[in-house]
N, CA, C and O atoms as a GROMACS GRO file, in nm:
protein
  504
    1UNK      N    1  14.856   3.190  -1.255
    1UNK     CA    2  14.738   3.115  -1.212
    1UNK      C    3  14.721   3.134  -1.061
    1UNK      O    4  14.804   3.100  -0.978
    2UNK      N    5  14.597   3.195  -1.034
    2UNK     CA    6  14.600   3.231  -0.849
    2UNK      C    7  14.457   3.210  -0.878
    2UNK      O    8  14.392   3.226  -0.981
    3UNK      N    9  14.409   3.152  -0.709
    3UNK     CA   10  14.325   3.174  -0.664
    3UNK      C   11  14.275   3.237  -0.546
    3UNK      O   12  14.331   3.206  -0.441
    4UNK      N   13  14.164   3.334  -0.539
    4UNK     CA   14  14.181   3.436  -0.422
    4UNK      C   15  14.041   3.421  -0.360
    4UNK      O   16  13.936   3.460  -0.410
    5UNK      N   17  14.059   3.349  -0.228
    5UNK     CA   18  13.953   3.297  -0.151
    5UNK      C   19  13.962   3.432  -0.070
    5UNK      O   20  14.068   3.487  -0.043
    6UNK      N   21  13.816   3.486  -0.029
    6UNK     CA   22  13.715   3.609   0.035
    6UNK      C   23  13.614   3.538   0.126
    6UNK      O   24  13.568   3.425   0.136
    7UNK      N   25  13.603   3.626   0.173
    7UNK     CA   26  13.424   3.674   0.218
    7UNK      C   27  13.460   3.583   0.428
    7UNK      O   28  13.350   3.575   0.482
    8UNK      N   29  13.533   3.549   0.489
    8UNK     CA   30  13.502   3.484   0.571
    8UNK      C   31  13.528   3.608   0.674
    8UNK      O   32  13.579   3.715   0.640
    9UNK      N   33  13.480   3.573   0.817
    9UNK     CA   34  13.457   3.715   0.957
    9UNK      C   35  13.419   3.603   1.042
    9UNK      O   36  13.414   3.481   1.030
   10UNK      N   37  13.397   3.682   1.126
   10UNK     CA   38  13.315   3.657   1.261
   10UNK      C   39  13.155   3.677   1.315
   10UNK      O   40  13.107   3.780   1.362
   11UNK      N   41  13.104   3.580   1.299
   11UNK     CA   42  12.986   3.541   1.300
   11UNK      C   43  12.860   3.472   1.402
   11UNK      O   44  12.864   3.349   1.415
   12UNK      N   45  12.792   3.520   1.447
   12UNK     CA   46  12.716   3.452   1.582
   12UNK      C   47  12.660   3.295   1.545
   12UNK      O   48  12.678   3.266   1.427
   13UNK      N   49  12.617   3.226   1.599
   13UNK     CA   50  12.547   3.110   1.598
   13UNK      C   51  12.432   3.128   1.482
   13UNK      O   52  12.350   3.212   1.516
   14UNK      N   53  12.414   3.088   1.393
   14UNK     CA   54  12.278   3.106   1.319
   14UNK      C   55  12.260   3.216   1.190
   14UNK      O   56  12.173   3.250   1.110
   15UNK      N   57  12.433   3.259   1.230
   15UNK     CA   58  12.425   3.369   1.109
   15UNK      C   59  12.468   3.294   0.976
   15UNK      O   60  12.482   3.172   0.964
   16UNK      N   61  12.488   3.402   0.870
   16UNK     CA   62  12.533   3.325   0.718
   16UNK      C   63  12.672   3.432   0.672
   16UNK      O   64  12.654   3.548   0.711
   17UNK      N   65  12.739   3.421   0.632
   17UNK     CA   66  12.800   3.387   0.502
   17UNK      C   67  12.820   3.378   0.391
   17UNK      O   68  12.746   3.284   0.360
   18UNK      N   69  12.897   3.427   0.255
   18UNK     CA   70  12.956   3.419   0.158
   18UNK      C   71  13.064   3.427   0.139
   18UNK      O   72  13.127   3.529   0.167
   19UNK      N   73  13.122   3.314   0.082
   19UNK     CA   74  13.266   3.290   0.074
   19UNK      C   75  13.282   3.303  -0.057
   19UNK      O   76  13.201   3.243  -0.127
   20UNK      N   77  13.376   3.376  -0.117
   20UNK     CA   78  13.423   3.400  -0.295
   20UNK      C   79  13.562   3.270  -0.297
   20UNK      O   80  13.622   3.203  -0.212
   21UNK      N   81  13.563   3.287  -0.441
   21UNK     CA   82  13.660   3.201  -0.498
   21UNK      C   83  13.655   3.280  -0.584
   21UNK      O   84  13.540   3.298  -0.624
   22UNK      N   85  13.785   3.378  -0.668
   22UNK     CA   86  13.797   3.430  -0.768
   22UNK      C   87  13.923   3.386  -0.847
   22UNK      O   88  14.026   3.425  -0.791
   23UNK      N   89  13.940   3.332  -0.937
   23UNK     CA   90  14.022   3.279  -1.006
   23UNK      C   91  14.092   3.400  -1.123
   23UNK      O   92  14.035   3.506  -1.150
   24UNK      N   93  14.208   3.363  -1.172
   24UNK     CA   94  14.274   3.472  -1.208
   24UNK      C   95  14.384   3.359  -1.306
   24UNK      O   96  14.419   3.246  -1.271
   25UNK      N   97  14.425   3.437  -1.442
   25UNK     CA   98  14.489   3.313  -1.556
   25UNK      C   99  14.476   3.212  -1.630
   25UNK      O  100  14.546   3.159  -1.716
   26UNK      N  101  14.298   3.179  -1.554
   26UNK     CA  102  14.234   3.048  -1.584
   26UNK      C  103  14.132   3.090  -1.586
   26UNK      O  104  14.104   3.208  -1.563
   27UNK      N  105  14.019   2.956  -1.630
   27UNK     CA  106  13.886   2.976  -1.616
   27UNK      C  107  13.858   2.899  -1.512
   27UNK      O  108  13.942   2.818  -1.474
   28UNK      N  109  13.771   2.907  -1.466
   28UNK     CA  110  13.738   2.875  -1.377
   28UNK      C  111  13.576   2.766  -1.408
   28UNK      O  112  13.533   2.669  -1.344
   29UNK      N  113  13.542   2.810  -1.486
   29UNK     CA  114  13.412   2.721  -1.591
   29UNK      C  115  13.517   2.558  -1.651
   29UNK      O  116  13.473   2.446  -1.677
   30UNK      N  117  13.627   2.599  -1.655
   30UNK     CA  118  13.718   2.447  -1.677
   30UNK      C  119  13.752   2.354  -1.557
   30UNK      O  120  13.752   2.231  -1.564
   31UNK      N  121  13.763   2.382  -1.515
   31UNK     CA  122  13.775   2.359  -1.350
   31UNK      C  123  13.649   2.279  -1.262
   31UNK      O  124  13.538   2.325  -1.237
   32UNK      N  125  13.696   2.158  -1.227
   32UNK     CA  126  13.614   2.167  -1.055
   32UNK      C  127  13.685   2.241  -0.984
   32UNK      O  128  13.805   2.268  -0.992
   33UNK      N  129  13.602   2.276  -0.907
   33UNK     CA  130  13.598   2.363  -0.772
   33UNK      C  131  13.556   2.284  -0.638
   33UNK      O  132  13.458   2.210  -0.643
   34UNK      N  133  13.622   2.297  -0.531
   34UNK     CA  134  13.572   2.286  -0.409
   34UNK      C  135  13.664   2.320  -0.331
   34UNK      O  136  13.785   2.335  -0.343
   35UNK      N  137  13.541   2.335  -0.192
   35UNK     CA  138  13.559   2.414  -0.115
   35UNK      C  139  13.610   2.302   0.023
   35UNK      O  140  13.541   2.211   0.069
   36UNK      N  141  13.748   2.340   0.067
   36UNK     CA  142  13.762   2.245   0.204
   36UNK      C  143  13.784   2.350   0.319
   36UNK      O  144  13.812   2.469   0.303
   37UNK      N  145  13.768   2.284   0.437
   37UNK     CA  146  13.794   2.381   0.544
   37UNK      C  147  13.859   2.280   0.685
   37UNK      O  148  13.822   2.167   0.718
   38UNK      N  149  13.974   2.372   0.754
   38UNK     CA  150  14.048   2.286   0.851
   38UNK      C  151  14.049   2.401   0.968
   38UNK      O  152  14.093   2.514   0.991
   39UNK      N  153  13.950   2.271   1.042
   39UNK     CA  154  13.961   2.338   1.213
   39UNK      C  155  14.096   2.322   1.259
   39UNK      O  156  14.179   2.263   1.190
   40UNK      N  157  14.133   2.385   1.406
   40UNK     CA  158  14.254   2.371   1.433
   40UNK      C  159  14.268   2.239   1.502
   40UNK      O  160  14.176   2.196   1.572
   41UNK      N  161  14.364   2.181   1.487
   41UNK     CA  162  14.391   2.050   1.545
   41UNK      C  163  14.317   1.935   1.441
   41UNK      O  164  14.325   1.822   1.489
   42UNK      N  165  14.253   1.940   1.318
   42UNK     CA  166  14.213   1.879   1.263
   42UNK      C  167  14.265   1.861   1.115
   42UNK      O  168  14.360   1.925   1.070
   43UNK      N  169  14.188   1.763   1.039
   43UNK     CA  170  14.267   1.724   0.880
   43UNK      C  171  14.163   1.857   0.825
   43UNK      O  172  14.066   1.910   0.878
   44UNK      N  173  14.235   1.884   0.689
   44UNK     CA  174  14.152   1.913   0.570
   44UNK      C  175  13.995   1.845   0.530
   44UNK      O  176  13.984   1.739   0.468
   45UNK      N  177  13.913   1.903   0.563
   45UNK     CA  178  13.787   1.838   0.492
   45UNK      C  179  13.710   1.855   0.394
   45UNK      O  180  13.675   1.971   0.415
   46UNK      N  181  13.650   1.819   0.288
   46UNK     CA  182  13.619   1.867   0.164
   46UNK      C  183  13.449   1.891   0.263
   46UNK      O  184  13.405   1.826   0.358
   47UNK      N  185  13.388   2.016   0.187
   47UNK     CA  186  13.272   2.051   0.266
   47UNK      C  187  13.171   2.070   0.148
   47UNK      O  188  13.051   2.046   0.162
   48UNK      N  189  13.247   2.132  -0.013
   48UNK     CA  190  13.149   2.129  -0.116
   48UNK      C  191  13.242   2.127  -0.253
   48UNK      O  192  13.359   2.161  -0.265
   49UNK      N  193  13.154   2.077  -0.350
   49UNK     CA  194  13.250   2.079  -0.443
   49UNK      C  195  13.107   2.125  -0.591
   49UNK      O  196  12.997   2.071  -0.583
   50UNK      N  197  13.129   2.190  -0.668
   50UNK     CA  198  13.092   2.185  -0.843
   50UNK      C  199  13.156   2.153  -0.923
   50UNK      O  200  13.264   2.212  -0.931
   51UNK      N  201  13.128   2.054  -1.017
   51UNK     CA  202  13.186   2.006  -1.091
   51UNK      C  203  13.206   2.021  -1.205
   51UNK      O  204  13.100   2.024  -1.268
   52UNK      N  205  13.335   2.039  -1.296
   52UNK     CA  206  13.338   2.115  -1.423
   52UNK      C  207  13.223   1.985  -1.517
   52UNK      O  208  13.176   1.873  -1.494
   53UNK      N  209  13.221   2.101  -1.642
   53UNK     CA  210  13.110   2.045  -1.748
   53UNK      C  211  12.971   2.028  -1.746
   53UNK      O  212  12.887   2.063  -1.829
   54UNK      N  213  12.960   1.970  -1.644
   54UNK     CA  214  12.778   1.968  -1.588
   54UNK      C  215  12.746   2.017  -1.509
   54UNK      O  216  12.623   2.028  -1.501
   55UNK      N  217  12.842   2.087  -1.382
   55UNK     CA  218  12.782   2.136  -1.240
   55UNK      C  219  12.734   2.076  -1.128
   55UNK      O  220  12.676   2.124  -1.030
   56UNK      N  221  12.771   1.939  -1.163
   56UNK     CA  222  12.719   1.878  -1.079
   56UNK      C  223  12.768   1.919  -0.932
   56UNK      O  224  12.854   2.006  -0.941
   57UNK      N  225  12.746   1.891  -0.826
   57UNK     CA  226  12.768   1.948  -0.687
   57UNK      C  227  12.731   1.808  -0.596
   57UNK      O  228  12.652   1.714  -0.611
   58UNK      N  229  12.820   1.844  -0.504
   58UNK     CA  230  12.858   1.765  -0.354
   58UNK      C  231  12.850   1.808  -0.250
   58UNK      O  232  12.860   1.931  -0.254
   59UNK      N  233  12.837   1.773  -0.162
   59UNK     CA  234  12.801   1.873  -0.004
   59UNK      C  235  12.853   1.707   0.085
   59UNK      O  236  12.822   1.589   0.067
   60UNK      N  237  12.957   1.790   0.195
   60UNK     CA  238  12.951   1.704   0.327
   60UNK      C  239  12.818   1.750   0.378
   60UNK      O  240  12.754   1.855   0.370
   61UNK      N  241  12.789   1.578   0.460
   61UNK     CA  242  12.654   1.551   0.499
   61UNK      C  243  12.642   1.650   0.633
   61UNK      O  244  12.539   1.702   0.678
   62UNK      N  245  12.766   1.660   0.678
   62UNK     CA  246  12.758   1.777   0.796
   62UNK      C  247  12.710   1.926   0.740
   62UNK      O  248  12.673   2.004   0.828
   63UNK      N  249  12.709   1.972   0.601
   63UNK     CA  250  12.678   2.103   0.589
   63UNK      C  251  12.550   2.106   0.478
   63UNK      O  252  12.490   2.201   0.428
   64UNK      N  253  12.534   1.976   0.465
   64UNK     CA  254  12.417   1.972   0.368
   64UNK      C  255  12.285   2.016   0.403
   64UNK      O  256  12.251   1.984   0.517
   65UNK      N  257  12.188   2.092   0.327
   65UNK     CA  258  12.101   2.143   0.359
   65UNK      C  259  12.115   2.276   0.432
   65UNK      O  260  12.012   2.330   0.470
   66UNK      N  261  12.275   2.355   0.462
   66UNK     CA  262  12.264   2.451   0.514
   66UNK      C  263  12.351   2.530   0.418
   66UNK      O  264  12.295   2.637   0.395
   67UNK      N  265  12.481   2.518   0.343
   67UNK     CA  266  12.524   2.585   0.242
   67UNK      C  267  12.510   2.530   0.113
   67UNK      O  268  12.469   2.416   0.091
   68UNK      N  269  12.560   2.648  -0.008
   68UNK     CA  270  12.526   2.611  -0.127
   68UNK      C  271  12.621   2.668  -0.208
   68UNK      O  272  12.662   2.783  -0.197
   69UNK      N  273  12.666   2.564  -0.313
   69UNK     CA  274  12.775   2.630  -0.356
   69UNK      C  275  12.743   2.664  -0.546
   69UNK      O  276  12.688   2.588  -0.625
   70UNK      N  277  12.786   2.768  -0.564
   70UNK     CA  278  12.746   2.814  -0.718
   70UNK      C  279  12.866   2.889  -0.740
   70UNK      O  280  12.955   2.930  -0.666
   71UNK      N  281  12.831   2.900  -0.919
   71UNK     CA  282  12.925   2.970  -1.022
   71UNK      C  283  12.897   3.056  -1.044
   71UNK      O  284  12.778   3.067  -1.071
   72UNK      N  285  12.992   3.196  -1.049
   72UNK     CA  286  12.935   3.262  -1.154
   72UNK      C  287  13.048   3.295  -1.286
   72UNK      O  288  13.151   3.361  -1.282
   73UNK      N  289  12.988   3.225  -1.395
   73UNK     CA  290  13.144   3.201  -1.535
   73UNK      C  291  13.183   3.359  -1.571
   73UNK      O  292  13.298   3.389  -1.600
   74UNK      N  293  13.053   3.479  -1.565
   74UNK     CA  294  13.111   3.649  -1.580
   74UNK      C  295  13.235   3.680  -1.508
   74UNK      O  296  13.340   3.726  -1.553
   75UNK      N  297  13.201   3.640  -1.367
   75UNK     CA  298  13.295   3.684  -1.272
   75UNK      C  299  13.416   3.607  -1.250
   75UNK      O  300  13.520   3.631  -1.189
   76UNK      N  301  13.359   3.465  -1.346
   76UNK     CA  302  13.515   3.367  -1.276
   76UNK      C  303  13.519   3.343  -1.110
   76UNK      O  304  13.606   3.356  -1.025
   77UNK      N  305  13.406   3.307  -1.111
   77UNK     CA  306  13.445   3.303  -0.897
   77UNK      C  307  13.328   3.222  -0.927
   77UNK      O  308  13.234   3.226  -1.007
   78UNK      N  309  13.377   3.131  -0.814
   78UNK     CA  310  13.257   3.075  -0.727
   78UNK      C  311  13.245   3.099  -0.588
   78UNK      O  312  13.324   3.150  -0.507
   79UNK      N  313  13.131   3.053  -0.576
   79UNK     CA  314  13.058   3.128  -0.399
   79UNK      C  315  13.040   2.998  -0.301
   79UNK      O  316  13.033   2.881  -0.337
   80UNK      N  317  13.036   3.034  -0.205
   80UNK     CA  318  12.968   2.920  -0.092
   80UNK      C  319  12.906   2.996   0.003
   80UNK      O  320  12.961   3.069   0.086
   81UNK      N  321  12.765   2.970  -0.016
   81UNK     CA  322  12.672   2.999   0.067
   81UNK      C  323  12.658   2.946   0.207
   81UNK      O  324  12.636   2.826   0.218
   82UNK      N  325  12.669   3.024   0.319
   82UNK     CA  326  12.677   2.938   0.387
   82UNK      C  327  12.561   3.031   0.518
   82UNK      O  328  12.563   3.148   0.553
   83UNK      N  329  12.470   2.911   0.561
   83UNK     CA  330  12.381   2.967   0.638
   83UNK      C  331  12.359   2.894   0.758
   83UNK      O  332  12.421   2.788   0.771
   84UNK      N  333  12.283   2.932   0.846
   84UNK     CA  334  12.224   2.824   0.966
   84UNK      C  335  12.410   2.807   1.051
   84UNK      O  336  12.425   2.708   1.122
   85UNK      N  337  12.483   2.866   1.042
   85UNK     CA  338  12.602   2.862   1.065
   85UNK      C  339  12.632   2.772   1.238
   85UNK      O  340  12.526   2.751   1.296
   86UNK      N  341  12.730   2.735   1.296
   86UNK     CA  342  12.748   2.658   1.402
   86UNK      C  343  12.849   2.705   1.446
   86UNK      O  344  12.900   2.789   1.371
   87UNK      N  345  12.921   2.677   1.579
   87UNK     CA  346  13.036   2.698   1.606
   87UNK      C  347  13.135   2.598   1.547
   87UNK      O  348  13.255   2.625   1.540
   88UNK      N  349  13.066   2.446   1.492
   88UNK     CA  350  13.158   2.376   1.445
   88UNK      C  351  13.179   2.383   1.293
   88UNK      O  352  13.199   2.284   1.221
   89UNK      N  353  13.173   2.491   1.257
   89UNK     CA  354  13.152   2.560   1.119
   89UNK      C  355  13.316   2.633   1.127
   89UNK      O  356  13.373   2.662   1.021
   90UNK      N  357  13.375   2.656   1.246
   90UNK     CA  358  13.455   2.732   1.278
   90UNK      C  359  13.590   2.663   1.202
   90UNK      O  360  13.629   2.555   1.247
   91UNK      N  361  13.674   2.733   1.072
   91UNK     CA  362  13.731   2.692   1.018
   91UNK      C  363  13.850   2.771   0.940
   91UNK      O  364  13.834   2.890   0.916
   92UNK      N  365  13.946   2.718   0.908
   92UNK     CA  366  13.957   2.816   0.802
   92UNK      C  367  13.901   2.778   0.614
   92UNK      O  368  13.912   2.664   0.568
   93UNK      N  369  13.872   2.840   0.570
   93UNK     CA  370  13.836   2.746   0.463
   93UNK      C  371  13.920   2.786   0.354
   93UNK      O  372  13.986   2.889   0.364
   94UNK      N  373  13.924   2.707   0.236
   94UNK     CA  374  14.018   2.697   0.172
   94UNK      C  375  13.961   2.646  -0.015
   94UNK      O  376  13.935   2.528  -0.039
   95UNK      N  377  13.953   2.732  -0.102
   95UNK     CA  378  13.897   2.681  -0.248
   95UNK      C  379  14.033   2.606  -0.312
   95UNK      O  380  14.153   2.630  -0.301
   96UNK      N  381  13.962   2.512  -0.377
   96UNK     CA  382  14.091   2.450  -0.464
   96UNK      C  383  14.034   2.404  -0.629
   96UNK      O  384  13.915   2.372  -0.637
   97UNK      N  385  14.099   2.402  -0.728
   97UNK     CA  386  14.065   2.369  -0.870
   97UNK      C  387  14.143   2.259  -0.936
   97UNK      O  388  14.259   2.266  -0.978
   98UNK      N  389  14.054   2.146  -0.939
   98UNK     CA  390  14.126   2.076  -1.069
   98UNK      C  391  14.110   2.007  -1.163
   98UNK      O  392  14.030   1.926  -1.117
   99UNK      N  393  14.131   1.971  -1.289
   99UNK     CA  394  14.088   1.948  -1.396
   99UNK      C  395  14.052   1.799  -1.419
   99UNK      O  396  14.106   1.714  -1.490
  100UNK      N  397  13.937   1.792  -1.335
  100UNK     CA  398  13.868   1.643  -1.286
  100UNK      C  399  13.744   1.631  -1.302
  100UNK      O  400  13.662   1.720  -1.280
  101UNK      N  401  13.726   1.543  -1.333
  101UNK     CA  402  13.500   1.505  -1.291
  101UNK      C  403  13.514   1.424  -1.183
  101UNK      O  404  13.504   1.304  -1.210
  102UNK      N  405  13.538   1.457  -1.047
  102UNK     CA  406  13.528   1.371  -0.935
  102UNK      C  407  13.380   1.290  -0.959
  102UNK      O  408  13.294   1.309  -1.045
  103UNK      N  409  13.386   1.195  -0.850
  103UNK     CA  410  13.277   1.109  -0.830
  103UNK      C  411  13.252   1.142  -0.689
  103UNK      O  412  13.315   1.224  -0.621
  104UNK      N  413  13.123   1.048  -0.641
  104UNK     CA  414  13.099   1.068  -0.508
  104UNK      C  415  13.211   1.007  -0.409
  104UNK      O  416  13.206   1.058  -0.297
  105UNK      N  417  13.319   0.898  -0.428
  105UNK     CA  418  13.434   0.892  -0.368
  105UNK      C  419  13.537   0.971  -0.367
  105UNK      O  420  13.612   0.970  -0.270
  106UNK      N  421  13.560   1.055  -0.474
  106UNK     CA  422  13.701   1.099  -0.475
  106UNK      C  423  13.691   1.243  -0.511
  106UNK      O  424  13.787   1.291  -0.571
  107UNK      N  425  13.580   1.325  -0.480
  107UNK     CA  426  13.550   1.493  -0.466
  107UNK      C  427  13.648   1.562  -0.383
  107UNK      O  428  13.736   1.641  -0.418
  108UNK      N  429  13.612   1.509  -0.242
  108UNK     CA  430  13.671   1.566  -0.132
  108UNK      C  431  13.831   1.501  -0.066
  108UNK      O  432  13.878   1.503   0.048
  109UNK      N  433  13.894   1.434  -0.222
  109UNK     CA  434  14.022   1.416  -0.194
  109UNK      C  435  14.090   1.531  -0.214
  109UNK      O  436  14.056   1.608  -0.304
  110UNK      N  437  14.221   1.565  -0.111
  110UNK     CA  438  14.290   1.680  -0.176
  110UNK      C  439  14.388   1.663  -0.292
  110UNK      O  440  14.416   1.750  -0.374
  111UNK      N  441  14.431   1.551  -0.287
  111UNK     CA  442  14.560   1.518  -0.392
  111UNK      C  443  14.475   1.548  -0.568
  111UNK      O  444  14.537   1.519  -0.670
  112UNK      N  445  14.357   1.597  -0.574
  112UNK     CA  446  14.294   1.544  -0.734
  112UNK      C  447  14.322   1.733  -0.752
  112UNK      O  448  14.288   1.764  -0.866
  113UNK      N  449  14.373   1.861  -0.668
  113UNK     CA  450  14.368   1.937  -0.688
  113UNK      C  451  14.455   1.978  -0.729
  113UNK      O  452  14.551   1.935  -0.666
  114UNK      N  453  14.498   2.077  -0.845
  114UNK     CA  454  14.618   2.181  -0.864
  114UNK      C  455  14.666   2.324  -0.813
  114UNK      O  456  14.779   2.370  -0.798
  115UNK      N  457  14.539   2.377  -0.792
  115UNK     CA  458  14.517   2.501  -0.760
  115UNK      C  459  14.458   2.538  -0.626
  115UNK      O  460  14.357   2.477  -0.594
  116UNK      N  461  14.515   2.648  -0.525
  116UNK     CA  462  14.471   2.634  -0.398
  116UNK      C  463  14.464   2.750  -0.367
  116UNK      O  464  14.568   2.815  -0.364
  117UNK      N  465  14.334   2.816  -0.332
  117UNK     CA  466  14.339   2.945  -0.227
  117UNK      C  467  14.408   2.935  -0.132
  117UNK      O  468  14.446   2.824  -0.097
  118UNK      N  469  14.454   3.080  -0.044
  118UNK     CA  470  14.516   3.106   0.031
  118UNK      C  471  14.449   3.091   0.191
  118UNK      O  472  14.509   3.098   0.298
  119UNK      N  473  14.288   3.067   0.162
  119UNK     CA  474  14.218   3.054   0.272
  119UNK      C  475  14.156   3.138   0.326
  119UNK      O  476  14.214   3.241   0.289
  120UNK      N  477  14.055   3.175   0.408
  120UNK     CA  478  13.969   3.303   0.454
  120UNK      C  479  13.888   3.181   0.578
  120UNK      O  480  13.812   3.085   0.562
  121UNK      N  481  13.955   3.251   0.708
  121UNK     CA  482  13.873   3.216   0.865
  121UNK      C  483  13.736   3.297   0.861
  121UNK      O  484  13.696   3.413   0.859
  122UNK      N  485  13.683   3.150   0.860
  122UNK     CA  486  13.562   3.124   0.928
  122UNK      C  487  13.523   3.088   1.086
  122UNK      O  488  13.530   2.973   1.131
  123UNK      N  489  13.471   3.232   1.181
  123UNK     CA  490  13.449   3.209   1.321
  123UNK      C  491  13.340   3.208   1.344
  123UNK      O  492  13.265   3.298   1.305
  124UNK      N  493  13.295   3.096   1.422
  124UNK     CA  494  13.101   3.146   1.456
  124UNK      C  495  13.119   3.098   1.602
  124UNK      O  496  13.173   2.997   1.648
  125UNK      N  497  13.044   3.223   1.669
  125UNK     CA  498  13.040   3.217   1.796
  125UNK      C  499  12.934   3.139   1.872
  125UNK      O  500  12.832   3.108   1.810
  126UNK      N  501  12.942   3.116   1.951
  126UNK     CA  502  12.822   3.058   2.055
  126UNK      C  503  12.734   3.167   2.144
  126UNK      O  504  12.646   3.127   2.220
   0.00000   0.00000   0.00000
């Protein structure tokens, strides 16, 4: 069971982004998914999450309206779109899976996860 987080570089102010989540042993259609990311000197923050069974989706209010996060069940990966980018975007980010229907309290907890990418830095310049 692995998960193999992609797609993050170095990026100017205003640029975008795609971040993969490709899952491997599992499905990934069983699974919530979300996406956290930790600046340096800072905690883990949950930034988006989809939710197994319905899809439902979550966004921190800090990235809402600028990324978007989707499935795709062919590929077994999910994506995070990420656009309108900031320097405080600057992260490493990190996919995690677990066999939950979070709510709007308890999405962006880390303890509800089993499964954890290895992470892919996210830099956006000024």
């Amino acid at each position: 069971v692995q998960l193999q987080a992609c797609g993050g570089g170095l990026v100017q102010t205003g640029g975008s982004l795609r971040l993969s989540c490709a899952a491997s042993g599992f499905s990934l259609d069983d699974y919530t998914i979300t996406w956290f990311r930790q600046a340096p000197g800072k905690e883990r923050e949950g930034v988006s999450c989809i939710r197994r069974s319905d899809g439902f989706r979550y966004y921190a209010v800090s990235v809402k309206g600028r990324f978007t996060i989707s499935r795709d069940n062919a590929k077994n990966t999910v994506y995070l779109h990420m656009r309108s980018l900031e320097p405080e975007d600057t992260a490493v980010y990190y996919c995690a899976a677990g066999a939950v229907r979070p709510i709007l309290s308890s999405w962006a907890g880390t303890g509800i996860y089993e499964h954890w990418g290895q992470g892919t830095l996210v830099t956006v310049s000024s």
